[in-house]
C-alpha positions in Angstrom: 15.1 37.9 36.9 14.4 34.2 36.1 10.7 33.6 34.2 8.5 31.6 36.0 8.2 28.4 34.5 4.9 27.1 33.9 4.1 23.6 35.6 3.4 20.1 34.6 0.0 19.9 34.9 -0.8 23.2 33.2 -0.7 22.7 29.4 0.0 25.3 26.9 -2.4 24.1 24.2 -5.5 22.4 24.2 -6.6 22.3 20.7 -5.6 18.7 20.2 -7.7 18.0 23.2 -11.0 19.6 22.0 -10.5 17.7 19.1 -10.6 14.7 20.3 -13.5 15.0 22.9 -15.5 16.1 19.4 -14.7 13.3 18.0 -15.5 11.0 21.1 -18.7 12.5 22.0 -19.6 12.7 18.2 -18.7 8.6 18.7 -21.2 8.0 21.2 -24.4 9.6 19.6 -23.4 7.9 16.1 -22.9 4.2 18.6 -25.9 5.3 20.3 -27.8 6.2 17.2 -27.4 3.1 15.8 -27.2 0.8 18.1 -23.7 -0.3 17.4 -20.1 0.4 17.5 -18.1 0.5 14.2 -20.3 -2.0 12.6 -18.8 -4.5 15.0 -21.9 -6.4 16.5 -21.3 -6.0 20.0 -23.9 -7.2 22.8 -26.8 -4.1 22.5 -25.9 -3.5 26.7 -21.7 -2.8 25.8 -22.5 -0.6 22.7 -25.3 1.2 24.8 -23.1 1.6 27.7 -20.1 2.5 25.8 -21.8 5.1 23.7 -22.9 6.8 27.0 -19.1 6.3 28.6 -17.9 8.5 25.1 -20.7 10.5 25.3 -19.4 11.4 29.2 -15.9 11.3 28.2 -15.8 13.6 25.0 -17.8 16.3 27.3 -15.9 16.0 30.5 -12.5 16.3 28.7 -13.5 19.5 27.1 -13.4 20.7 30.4 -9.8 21.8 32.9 -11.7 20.6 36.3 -13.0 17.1 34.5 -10.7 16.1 31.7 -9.2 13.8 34.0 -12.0 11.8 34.4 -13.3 12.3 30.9 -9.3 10.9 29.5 -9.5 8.4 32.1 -13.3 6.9 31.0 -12.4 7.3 27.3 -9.1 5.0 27.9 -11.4 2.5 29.2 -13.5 2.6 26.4 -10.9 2.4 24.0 -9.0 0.0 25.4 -11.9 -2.4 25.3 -12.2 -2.4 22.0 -8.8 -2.8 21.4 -9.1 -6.1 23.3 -12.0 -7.1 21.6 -9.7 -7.5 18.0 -7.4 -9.5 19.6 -9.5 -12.9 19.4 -9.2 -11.9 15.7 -5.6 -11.6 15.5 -5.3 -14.8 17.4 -7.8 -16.9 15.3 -6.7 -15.4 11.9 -3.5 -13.5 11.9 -2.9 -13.7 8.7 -5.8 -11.6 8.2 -4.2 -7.7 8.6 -7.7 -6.4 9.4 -7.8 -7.6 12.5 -4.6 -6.4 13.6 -5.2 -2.7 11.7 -8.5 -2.5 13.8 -6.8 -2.8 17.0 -4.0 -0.5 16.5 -6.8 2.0 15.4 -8.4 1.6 18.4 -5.0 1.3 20.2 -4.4 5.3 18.8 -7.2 6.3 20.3 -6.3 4.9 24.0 -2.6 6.5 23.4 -4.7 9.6 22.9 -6.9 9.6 25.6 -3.8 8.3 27.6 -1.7 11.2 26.8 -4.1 13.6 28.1 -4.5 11.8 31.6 -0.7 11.8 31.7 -0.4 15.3 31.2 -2.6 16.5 33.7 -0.9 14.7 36.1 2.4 15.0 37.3 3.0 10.9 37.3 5.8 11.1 35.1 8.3 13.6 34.0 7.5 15.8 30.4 10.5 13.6 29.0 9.4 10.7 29.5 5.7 11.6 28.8 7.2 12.9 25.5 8.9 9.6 24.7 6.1 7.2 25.7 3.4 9.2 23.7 5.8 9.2 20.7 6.4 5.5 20.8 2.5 4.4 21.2 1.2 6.5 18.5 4.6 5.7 16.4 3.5 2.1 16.5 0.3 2.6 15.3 1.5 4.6 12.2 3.6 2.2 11.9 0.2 -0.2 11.3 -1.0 3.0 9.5 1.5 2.5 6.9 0.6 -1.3 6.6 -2.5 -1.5 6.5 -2.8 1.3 3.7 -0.1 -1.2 1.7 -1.7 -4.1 2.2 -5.4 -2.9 1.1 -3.6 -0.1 -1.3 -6.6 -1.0 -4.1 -9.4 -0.7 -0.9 -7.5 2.8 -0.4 -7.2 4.4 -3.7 -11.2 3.7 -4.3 -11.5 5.9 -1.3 -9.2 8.9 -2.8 -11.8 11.8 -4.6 -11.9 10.8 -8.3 -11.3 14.7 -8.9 -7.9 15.3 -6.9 -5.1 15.0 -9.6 -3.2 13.0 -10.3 -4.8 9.6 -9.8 -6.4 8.1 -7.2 -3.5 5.1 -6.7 -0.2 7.9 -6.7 -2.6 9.3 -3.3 -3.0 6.0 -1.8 1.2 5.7 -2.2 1.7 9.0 -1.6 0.2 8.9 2.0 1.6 5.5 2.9 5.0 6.6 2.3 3.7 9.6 4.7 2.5 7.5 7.2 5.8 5.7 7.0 7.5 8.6 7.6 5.9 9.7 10.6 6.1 6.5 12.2 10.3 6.7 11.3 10.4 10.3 12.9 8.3 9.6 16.0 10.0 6.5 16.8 13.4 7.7 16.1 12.6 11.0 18.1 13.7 13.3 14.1 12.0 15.7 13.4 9.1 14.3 15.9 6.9 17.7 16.5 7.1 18.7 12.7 6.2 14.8 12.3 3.6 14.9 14.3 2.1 18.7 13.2 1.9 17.1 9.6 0.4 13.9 10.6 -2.3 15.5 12.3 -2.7 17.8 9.1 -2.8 14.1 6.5 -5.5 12.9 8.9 -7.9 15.7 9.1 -7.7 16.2 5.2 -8.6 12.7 5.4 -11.9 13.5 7.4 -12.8 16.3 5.4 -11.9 15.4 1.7 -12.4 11.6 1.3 -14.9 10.9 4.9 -17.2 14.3 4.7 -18.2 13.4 1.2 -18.6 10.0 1.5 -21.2 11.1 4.8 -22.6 14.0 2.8 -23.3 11.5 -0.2 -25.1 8.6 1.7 -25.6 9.6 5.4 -27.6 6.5 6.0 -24.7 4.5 6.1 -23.7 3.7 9.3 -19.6 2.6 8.1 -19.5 6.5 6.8 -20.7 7.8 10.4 -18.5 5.8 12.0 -15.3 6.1 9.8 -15.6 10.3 10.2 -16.0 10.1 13.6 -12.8 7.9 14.1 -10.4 9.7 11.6 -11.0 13.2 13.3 -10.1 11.2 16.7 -7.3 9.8 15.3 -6.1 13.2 13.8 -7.2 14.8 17.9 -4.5 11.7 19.2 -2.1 13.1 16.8 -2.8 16.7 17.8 -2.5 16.0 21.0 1.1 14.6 20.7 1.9 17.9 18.7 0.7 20.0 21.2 2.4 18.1 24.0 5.9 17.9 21.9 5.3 21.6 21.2 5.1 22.7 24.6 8.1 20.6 25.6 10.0 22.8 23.1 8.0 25.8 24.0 9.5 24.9 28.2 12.8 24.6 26.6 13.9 27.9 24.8 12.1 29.5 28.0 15.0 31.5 30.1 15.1 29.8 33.7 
């Protein structure tokens, strides 16, 4: 007999998923909270109405029957901000900040974007597969740069504690982001690439963010910075768990 195979719109794992809405509805009550997204400055109505649209969006994409909409409002979101570095690029773009806050913010529209893909049947698994790698290969890609280029702002962030030094970490995990970013793009070693990325990033959250929130939760930058790096590590999740079940489909007998 042949095994049924399972369809498109019917993902194996979700996990990456969850994740991310967390993160995203964790976003909205820490925009909401303080009346401001990322410490950018925005007009009070577009950091009020965006914390409400992640608010809506990290709920509904918990859920089979609304994580449609909830991928599709979060992509908005995302996207917005996105746009709203590029004035920065354009004015100073010799300035890497700029650029490394929009292809943060860029991840988190691949992200969302993935999930709205695949719950769909727009486009085929393999070409899902290969679009999700390349967007959230670029932004490792700017990963890996912007770690380089503010290596010093990077090791002070590294836990005094962990051995060996704080600066060998701040290498250490460019190199790993530029690894990823290599593997994703070049389609080697892309799930296992992907798996450990999502790994880095959450040890991110919890040993160098957690703290830092822990330590001095009146800080809105620390808020902010935990909430993005566990959506970051949900968009890299959520590639895993998409390249996983694309594997998964192809040892299945047909």
């Amino acid at each position: 007999m042949t095994a049924a195979m399972p369809s498109s719109n019917t993902p194996g794992s979700n996990l990456g998923r969850h994740v991310f809405g967390v993160a995203a509805l964790a976003f909205g009550l820490i925009t909401l909270a303080w009346h401001d997204y990322n410490g950018w400055h925005q007009p009070r109505y577009l950091v009020h109405a965006a914390g409400a649209a992640l608010i809506f969006g990290g709920a509904a994409i918990q859920f089979r029957r609304t994580a449609k909409a909830g991928a599709l409002v979060l992509s908005v979101v995302y996207l917005i901000f996105a746009l709203l570095c590029v004035p920065g690029i354009v004015a100073k773009p010799q300035i890497y900040n700029s650029w490394g806050n929009f292809f943060e913010q860029f991840s988190l529209v691949a992200g969302a974007a993935i999930v709205y893909a695949r719950l769909s049947s727009a486009w085929s698994g393999e070409t899902l597969n290969r679009i999700g790698r390349i967007l959230l290969g670029m932004c490792v890609v700017s990963f890996t740069l912007e770690q380089a280029v503010y290596l010093h702002a990077t090791a002070s962030l590294v836990p005094k504690w962990l051995p060996p030094s704080q600066m060998f970490w701040a290498v250490a995990t460019a190199v790993l982001f530029a690894l990823a970013a290599v593997a994703l793009l070049a389609n080697r070693m892309a799930l296992l690439a992907a798996r450990l990325l999502t790994m880095m990033l959450l040890l991110f959250g919890l040993i160098v963010w957690v703290p830092l929130l822990l330590s001095d939760p009146r800080n809105h930058s620390n808020w902010s910075e935990t909430a993005e790096t566990f959506a970051i590590a949900g968009t890299a999740w959520i590639l895993a768990d998409l390249l996983g079940e694309s594997r998964l489909n192809d040892h299945r007998p047909r």
